[in-house]
MDAnalysis code that builds the backbone (N, CA, C; Angstrom):
import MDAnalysis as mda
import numpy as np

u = mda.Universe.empty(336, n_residues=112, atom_resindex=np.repeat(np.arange(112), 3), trajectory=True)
u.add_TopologyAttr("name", ["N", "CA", "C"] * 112)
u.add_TopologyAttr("resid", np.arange(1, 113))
u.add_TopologyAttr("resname", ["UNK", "UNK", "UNK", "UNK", "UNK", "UNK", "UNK", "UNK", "UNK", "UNK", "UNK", "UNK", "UNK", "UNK", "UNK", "UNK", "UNK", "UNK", "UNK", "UNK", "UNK", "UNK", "UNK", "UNK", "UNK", "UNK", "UNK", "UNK", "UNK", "UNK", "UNK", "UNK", "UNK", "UNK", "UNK", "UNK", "UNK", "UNK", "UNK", "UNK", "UNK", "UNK", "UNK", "UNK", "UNK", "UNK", "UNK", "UNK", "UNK", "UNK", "UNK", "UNK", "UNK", "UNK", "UNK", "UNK", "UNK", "UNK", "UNK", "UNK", "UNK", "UNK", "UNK", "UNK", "UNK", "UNK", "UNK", "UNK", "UNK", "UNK", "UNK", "UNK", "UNK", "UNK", "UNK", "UNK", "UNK", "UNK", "UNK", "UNK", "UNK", "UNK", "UNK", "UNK", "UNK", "UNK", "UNK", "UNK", "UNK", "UNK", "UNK", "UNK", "UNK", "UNK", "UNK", "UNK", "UNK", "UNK", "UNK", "UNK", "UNK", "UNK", "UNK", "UNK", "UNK", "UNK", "UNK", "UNK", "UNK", "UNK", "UNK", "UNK"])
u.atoms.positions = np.array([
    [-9.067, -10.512, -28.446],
    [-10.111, -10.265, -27.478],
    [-10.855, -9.006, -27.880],
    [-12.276, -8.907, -27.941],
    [-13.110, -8.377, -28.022],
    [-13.036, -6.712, -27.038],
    [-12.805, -5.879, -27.507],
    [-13.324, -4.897, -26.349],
    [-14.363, -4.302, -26.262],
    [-14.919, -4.096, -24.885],
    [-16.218, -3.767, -24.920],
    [-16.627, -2.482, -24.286],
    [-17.791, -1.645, -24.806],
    [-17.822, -0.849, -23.925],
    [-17.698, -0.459, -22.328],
    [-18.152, -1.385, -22.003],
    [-18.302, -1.463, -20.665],
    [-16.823, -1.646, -20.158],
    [-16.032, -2.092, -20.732],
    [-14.866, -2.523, -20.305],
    [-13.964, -1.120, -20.442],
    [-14.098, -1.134, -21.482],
    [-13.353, 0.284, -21.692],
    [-13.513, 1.851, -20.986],
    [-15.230, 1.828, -20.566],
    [-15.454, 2.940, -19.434],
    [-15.117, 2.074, -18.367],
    [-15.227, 1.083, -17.662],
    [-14.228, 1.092, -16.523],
    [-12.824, 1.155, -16.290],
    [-11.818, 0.725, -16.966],
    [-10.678, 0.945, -17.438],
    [-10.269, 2.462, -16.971],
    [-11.091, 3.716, -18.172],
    [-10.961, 4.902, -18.212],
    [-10.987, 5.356, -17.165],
    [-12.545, 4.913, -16.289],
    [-12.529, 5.686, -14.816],
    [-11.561, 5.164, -13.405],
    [-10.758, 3.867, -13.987],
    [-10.358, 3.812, -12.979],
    [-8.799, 4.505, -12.808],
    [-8.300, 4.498, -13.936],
    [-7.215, 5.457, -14.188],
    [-7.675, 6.818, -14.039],
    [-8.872, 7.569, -14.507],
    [-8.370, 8.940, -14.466],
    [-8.715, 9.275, -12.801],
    [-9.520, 8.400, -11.948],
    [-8.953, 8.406, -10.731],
    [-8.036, 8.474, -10.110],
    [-7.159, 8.196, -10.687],
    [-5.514, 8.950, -10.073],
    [-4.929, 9.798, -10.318],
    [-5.818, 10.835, -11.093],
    [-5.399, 12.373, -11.966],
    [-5.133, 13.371, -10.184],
    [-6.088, 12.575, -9.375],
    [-6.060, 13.075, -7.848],
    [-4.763, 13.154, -7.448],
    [-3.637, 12.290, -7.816],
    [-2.447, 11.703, -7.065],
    [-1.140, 13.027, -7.880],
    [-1.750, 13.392, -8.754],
    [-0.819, 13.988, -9.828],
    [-1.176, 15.471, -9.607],
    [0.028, 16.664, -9.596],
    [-0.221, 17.988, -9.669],
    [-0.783, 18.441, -10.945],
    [-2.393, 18.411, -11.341],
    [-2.303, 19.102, -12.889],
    [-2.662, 20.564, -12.554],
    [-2.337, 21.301, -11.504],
    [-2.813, 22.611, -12.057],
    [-1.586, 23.322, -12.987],
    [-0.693, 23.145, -12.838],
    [0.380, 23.547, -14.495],
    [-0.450, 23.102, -15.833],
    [0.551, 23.654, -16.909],
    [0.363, 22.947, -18.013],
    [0.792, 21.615, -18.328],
    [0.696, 20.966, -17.255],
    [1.251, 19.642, -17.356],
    [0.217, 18.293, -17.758],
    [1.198, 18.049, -19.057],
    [-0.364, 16.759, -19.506],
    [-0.083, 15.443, -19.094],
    [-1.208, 14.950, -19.337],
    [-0.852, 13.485, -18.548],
    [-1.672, 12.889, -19.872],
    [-0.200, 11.522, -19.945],
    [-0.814, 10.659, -21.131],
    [-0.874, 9.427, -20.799],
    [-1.860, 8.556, -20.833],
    [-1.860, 7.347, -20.529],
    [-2.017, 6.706, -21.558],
    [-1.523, 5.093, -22.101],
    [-1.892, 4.289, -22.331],
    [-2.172, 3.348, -22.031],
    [-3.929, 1.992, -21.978],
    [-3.893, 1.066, -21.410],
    [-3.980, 0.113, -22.409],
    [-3.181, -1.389, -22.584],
    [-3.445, -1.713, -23.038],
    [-4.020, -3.387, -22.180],
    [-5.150, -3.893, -22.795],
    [-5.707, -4.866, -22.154],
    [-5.988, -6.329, -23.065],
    [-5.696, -7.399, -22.350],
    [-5.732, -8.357, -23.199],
    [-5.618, -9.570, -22.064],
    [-5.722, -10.755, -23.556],
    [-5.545, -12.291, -22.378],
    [-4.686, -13.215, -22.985],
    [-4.051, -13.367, -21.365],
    [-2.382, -13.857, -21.925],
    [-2.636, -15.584, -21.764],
    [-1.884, -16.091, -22.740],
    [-2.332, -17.587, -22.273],
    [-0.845, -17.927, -21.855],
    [-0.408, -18.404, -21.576],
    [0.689, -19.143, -20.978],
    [0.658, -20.812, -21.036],
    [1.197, -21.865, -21.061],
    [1.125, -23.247, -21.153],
    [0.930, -23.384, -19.749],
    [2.029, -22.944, -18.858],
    [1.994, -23.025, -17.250],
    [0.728, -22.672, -16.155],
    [0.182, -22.021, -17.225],
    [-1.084, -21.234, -16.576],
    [-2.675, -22.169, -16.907],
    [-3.984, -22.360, -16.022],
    [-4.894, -22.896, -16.791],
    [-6.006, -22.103, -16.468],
    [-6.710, -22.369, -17.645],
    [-8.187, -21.409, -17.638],
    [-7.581, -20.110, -18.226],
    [-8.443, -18.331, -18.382],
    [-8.172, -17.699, -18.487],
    [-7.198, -16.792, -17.840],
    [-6.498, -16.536, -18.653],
    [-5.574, -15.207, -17.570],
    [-5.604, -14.245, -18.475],
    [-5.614, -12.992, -17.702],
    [-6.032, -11.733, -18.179],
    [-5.192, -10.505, -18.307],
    [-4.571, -9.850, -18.900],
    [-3.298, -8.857, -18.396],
    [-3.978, -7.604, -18.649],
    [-3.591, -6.483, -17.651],
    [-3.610, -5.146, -18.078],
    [-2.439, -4.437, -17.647],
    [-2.225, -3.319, -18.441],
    [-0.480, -2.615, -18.140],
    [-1.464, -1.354, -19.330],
    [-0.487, -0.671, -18.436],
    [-0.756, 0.948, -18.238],
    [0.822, 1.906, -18.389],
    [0.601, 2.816, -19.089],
    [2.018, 3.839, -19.130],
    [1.653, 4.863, -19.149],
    [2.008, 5.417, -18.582],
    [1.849, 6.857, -17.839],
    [2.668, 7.892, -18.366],
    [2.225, 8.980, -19.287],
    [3.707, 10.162, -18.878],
    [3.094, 11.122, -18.188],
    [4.133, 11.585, -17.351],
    [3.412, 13.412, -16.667],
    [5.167, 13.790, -16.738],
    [4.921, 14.699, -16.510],
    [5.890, 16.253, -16.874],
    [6.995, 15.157, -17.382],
    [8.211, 14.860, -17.076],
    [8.921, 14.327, -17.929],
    [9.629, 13.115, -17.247],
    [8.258, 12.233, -16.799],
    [8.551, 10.940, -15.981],
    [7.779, 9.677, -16.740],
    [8.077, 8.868, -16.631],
    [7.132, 7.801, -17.318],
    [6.993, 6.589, -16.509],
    [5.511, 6.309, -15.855],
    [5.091, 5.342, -14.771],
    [4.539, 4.410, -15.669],
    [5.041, 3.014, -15.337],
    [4.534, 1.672, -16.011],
    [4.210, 0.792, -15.085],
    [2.571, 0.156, -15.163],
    [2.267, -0.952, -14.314],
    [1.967, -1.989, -15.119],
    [1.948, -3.209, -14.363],
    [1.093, -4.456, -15.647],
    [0.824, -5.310, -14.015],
    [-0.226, -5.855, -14.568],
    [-0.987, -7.417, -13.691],
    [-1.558, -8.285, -14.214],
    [-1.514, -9.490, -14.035],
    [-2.267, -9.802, -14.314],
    [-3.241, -11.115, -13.090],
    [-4.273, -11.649, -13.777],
    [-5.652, -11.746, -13.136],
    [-6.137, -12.751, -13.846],
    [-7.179, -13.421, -13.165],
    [-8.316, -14.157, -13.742],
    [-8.828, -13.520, -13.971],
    [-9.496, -12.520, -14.098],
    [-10.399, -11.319, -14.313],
    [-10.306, -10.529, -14.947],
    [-10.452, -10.012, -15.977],
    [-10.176, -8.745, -16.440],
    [-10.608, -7.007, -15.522],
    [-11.170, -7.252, -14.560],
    [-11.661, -6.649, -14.138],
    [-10.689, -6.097, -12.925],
    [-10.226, -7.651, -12.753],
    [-9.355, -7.612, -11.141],
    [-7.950, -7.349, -11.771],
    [-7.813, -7.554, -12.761],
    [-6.212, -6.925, -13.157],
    [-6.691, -5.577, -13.344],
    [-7.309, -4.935, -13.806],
    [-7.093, -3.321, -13.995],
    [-7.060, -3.016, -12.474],
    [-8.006, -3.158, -11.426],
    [-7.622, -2.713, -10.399],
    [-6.602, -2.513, -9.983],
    [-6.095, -3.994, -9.986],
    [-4.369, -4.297, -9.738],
    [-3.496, -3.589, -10.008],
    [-3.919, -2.681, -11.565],
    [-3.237, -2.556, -12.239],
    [-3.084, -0.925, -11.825],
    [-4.326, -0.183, -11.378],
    [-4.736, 1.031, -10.523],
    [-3.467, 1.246, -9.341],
    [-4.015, 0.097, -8.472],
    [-3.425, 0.070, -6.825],
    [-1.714, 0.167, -7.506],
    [-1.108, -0.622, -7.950],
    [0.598, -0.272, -8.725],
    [0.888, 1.316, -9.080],
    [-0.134, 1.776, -9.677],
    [0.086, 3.047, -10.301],
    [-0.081, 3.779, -8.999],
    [-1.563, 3.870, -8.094],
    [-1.378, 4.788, -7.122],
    [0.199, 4.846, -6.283],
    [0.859, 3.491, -6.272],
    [1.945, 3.210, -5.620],
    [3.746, 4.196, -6.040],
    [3.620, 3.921, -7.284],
    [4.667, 4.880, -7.974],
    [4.110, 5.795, -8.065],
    [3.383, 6.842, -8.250],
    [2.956, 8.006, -8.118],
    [3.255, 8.811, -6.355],
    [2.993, 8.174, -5.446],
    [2.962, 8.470, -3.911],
    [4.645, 8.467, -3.544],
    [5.083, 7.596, -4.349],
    [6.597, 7.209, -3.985],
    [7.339, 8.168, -5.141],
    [6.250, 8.582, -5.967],
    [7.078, 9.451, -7.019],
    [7.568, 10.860, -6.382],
    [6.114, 10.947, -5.301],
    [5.926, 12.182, -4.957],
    [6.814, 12.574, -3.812],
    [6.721, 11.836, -2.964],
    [7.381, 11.424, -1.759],
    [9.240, 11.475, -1.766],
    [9.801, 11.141, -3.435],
    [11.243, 10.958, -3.611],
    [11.630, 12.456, -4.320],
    [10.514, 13.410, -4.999],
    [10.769, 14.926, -5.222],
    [10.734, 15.603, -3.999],
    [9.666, 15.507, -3.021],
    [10.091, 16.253, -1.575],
    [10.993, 16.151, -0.988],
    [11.665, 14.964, -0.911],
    [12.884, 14.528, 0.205],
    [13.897, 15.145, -0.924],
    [13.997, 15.268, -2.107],
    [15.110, 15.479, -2.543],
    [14.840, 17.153, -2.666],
    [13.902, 18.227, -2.499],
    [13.669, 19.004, -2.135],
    [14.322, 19.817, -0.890],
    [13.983, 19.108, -0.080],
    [14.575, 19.438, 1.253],
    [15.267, 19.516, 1.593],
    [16.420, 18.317, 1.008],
    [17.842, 17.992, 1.163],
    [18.676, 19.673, 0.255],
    [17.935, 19.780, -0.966],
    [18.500, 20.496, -1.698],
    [18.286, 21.799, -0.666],
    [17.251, 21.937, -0.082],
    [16.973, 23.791, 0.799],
    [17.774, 23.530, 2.172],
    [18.697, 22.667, 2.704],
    [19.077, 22.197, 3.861],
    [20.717, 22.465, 3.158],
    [21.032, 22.248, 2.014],
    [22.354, 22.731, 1.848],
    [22.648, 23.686, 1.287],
    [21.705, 24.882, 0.868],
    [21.385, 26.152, 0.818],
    [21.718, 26.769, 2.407],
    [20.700, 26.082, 3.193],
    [21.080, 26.680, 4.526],
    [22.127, 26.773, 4.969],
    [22.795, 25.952, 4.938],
    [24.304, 25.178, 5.212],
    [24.950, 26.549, 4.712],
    [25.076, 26.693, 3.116],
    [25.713, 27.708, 2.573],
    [25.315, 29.050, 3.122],
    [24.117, 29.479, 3.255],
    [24.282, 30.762, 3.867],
    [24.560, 31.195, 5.084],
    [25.112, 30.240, 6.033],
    [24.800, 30.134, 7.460],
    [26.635, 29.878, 7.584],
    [27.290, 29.395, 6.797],
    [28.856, 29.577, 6.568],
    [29.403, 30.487, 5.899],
    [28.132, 31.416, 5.289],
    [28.525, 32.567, 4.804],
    [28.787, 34.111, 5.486],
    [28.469, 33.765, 6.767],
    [28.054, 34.860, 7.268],
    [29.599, 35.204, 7.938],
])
């Protein structure tokens, strides 16, 4: 499959739209790869379309894939997955945050 410009600046902007979801004010880089293509399957008819995405930030690695009649409608797809592990990424460092400053408390509060 052919890639095209157009394809490839939407792709780009729809991923680095989630640079929002991610802490970069550290030195923390964020690497993505997308790769895009069309999957044929026997089971499947007409076009089908896949996109999948890998993610690293600080020392985690987020992977989505979809696929679509569309090439267009799988990257979205493929967006909305990523915003999803990212929120739940974020969401499972706070709680385990808290837990960790809650048995700190514990300890200084049996220390006394």
């Amino acid at each position: 499959m052919e890639l095209t410009e157009a394809i490839e600046e939407y792709a780009k902007k729809k991923i680095n739209s989630l640079k929002k979801l991610l802490d970069t004010s550290g030195d923390h880089e964020v690497k993505a790869k997308i790769e895009l293509g069309r999957e044929t399957n026997h089971h499947q008819k007409g076009d089908v379309f896949k996109a999948e995405v890998h993610v690293t930030y600080r020392k985690e690695a987020y992977t989505a894939s979809a696929t679509a009649e569309d090439l267009y409608s799988a990257i979205d797809l493929v967006k909305d997955e990523l915003s999803r592990e990212f929120v739940q990424g974020k969401e499972k460092r706070g709680t385990s945050m808290k837990k960790g400053g809650r048995v700190i408390k514990k300890i200084l509060k049996e220390g006394r």
